[in-house]
C-alpha positions as CSV (number, residue, x, y, z in Angstrom):
1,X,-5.3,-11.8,20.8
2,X,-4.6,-14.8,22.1
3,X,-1.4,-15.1,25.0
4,X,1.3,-16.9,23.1
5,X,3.9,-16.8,25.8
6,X,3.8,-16.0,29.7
7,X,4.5,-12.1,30.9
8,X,5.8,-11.6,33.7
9,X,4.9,-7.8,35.3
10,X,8.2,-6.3,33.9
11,X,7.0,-7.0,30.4
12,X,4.0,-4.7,30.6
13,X,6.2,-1.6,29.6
14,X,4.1,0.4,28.1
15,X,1.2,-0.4,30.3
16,X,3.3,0.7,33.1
17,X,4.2,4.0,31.5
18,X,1.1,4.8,30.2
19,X,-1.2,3.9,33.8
20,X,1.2,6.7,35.5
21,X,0.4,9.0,33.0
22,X,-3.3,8.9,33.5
23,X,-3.3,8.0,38.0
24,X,-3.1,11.9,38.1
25,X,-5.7,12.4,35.4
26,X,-7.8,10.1,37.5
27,X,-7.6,10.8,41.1
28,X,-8.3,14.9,39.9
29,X,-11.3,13.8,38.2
30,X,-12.7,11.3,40.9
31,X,-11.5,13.1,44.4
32,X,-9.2,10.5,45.1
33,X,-5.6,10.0,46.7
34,X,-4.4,6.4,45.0
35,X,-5.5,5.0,41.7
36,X,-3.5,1.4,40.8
37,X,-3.6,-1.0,38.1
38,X,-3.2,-4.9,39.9
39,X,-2.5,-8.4,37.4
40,X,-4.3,-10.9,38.4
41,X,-1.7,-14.4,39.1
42,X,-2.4,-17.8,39.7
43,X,-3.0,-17.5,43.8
44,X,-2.3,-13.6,44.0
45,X,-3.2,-9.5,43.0
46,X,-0.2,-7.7,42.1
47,X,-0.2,-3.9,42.1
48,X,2.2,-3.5,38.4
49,X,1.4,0.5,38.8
50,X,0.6,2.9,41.3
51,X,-0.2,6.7,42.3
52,X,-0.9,8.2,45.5
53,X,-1.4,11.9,45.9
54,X,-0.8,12.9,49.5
55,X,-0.2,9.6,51.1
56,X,1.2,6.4,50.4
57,X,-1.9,4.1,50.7
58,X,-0.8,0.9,47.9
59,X,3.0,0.9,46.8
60,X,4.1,-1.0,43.4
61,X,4.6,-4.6,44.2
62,X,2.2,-4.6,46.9
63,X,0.5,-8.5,46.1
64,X,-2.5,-9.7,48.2
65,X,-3.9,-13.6,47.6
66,X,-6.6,-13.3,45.7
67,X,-8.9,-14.6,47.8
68,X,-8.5,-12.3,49.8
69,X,-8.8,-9.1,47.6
70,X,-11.2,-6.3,46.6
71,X,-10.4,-7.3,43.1
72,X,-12.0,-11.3,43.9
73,X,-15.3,-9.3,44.6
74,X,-14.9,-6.8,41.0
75,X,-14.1,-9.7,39.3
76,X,-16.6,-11.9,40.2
77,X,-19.4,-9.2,40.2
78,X,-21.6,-8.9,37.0
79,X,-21.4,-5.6,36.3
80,X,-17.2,-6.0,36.4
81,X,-17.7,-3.2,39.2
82,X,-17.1,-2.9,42.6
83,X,-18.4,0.7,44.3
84,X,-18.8,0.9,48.0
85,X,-19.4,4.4,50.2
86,X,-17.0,2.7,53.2
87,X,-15.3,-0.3,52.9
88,X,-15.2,-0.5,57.1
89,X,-18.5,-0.6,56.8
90,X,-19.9,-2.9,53.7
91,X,-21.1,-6.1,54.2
92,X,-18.7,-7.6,51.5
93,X,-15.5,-5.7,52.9
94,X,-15.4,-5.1,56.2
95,X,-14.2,-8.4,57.6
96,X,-11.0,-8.7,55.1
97,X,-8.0,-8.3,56.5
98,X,-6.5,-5.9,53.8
99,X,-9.5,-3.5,55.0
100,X,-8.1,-3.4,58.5
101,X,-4.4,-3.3,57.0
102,X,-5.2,-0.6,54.6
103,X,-7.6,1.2,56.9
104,X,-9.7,2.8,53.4
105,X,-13.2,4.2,53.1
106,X,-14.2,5.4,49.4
107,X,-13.7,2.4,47.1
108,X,-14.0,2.2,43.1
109,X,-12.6,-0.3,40.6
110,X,-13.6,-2.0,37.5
111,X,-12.5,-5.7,35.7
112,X,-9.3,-4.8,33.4
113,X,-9.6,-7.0,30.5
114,X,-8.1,-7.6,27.5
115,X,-9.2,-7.4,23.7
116,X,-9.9,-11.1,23.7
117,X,-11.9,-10.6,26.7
118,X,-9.7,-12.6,29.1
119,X,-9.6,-11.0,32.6
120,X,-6.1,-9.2,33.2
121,X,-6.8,-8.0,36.6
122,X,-8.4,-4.6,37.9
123,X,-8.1,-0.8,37.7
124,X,-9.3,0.7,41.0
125,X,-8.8,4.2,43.0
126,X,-9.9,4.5,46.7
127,X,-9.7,7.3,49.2
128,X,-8.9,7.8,53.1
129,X,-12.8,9.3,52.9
130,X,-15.4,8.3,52.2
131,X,-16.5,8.6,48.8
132,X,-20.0,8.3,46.8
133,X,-19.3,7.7,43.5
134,X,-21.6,8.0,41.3
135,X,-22.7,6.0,37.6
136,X,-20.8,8.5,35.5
137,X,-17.7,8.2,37.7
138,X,-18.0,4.4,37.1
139,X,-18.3,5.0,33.4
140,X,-15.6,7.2,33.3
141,X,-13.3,4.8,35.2
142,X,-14.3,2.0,32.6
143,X,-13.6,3.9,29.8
144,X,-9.9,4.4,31.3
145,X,-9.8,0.5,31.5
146,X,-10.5,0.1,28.2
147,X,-7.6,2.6,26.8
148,X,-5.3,0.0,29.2
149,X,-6.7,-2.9,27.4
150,X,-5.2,-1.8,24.3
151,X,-2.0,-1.3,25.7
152,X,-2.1,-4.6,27.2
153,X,-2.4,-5.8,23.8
154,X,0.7,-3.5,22.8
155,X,2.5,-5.0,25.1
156,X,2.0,-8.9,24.5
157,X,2.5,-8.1,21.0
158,X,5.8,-6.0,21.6
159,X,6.9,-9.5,23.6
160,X,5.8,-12.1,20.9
161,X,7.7,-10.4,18.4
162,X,10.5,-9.9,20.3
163,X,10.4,-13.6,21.6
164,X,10.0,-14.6,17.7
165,X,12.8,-12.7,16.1
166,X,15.1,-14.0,18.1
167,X,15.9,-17.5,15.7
168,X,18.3,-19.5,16.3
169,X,19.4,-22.3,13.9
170,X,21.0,-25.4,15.4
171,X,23.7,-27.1,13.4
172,X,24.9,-29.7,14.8
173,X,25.6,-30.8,18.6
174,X,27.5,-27.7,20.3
175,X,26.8,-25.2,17.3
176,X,23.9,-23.0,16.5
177,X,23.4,-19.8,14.2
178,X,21.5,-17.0,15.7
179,X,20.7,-14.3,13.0
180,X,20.4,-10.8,13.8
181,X,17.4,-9.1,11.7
182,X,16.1,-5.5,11.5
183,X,16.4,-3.0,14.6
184,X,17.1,-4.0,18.1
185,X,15.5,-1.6,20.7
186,X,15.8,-1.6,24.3
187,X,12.7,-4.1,24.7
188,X,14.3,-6.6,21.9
189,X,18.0,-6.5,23.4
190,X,16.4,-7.5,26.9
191,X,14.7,-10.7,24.9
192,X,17.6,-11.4,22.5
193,X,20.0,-11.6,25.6
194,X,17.9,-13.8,27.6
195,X,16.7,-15.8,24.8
196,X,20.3,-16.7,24.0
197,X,22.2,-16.8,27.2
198,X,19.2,-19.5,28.3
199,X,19.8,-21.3,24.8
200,X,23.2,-22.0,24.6
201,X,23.0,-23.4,28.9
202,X,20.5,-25.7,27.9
203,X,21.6,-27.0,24.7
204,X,25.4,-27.3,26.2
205,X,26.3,-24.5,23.3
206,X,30.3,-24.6,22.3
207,X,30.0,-22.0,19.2
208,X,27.6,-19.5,18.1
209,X,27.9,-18.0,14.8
210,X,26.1,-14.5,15.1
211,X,24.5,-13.6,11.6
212,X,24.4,-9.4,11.1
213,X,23.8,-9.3,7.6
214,X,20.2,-8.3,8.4
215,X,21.1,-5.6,11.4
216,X,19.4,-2.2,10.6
217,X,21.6,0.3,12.0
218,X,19.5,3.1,13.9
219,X,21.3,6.8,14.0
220,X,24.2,5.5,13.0
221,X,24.5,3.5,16.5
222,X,25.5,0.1,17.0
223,X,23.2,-1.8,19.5
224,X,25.4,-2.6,22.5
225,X,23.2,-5.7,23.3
226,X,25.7,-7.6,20.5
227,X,28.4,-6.5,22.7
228,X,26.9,-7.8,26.4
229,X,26.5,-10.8,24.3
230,X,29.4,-11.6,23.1
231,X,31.5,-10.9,26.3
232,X,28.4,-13.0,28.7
233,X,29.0,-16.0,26.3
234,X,32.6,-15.5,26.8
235,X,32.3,-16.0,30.4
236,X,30.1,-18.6,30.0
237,X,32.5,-20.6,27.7
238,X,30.8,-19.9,24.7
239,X,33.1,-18.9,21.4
240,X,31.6,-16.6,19.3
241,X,32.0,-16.0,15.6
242,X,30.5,-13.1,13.7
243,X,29.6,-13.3,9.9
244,X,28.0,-10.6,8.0
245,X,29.5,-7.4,9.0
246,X,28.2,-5.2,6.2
247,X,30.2,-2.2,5.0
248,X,27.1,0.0,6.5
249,X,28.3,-1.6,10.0
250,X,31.9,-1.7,9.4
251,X,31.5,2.4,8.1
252,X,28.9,3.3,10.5
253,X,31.3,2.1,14.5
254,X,34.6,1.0,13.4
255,X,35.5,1.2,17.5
256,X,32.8,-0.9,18.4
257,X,33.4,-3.7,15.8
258,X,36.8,-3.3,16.5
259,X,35.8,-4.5,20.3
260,X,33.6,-7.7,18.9
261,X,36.8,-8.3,16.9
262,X,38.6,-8.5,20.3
263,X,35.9,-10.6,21.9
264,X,35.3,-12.9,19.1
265,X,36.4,-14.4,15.3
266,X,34.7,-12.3,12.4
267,X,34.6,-13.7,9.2
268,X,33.1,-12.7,6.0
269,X,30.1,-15.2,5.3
270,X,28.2,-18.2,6.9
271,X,30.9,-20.8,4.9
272,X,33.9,-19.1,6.6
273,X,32.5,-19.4,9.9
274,X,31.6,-23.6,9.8
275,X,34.9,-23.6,8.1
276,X,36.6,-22.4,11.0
277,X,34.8,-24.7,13.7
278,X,36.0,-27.5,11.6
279,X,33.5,-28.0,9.1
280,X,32.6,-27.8,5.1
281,X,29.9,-27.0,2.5
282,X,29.5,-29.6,0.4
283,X,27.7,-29.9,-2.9
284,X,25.8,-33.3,-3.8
């Protein structure tokens, strides 16, 4: 699918989860001490995940400019491969200064794309030895880039969503709704919070009306993300009013709504709340 919005490499979750799950998988099946996942930037390669057996060879965060990189030379190679015996010692390698930083023989890694065939960056495993790998290694370690392509595209669609259910309604100058609907998890509170807090700096926010009447309460548990809210617009200067406390809420954390009670104005519907910042409903 096409990118809707920009990630930056904390978005990629599950990508991140699921690439340390498989390193060790990996590096058994293919000899090697580090396997890594890298996202491809605008100048630079960023390693998002990382594993290393016995020794510490490429840490998470570790970012290279591109044109610089092994991953210049998979991307831009027909095959989307890059295999090489000794990297001290190949032509293409042995003159870049991450080969004399990294001090690396055996070399493998393959073009991570995803579904929509745009290049994400590389998956790659090298080795203090050096290594021979053969076509069925290189097979195998393209078949593990295509299970990450998918979860790329879990990912970006875990962020759109949570970057689109996050509406907020603007009023009039200084007052917006923003209505709460379905579940909140921990991916979704991150976005609502920082979808918000940037909202109501920008658009010189006095009041926010905070709709629940279409919360889903999980295990009877009432997100805490409403909370952090509440008491960071506080801070910011931001009153907040809450309207549709069902009786499933009120039932379900009477201390917790007693708390946004104590933080903010809760009132019964949508009328109530405009009626309070000084405004009224009126009928033609």
């Amino acid at each position: 699918m096409a990118s809707g919005y920009n990630l930056s490499s904390t978005d990629f979750h599950s990508l991140q989860t699921a690439s340390k799950k498989m390193f060790e998988a990996i590096s058994k099946q293919l000899g090697v001490n580090t396997a890594y996942v890298t996202q491809r930037g605008p100048t630079a390669m960023t390693v998002l995940s990382s594993y290393n057996d016995k020794e510490e060879i490429i840490p998470e965060g570790y970012s290279v400019e591109y044109g610089g990189t092994y991953c210049r030379l998979i991307i831009g190679n027909e095959e989307d491969t890059m295999n090489t015996v000794n990297l001290t010692k190949d032509a293409l390698t042995r003159e870049l200064e991450v080969t004399s930083q990294l001090q690396v023989k055996g070399f493998l890694g393959v073009t991570l794309k995803k579904l929509n065939g745009e290049v994400f960056g590389t998956l790659c495993v090298m080795d203090k030895e050096e290594k021979n790998f053969n076509d069925e290694d290189i097979e195998y370690l393209k078949s593990m880039a295509e299970v990450l392509s998918h979860i790329i595209e879990l990912d970006q669609t875990k962020y759109n969503m949570a970057f689109l259910n996050v509406p907020i309604i603007p009023i009039t100058k200084g007052v917006s709704i923003l209505t709460i609907q379905g579940l909140i998890d921990e991916i979704r509170a991150e976005k609502i919070t920082s979808v918000v807090l940037d909202y109501g700096t920008k658009n010189d926010i006095e009041y926010f009306i905070v709709d629940l009447s279409g919360l889903i309460i999980l295990d009877g548990t009432f997100p805490p993300v409403l909370m952090e809210i509440v008491t960071a617009l506080e801070v910011m200067g931001i009153k907040t009013i809450i309207t549709g406390i069902s009786p499933e809420i009120a039932r379900h954390e009477l201390c917790d709504i007693q708390q946004l009670r104590e933080k903010s104005k809760t009132v019964s519907n949508l009328e109530s709340a405009l009626s309070f910042i000084g405004f009224q409903l009126t009928e033609k």
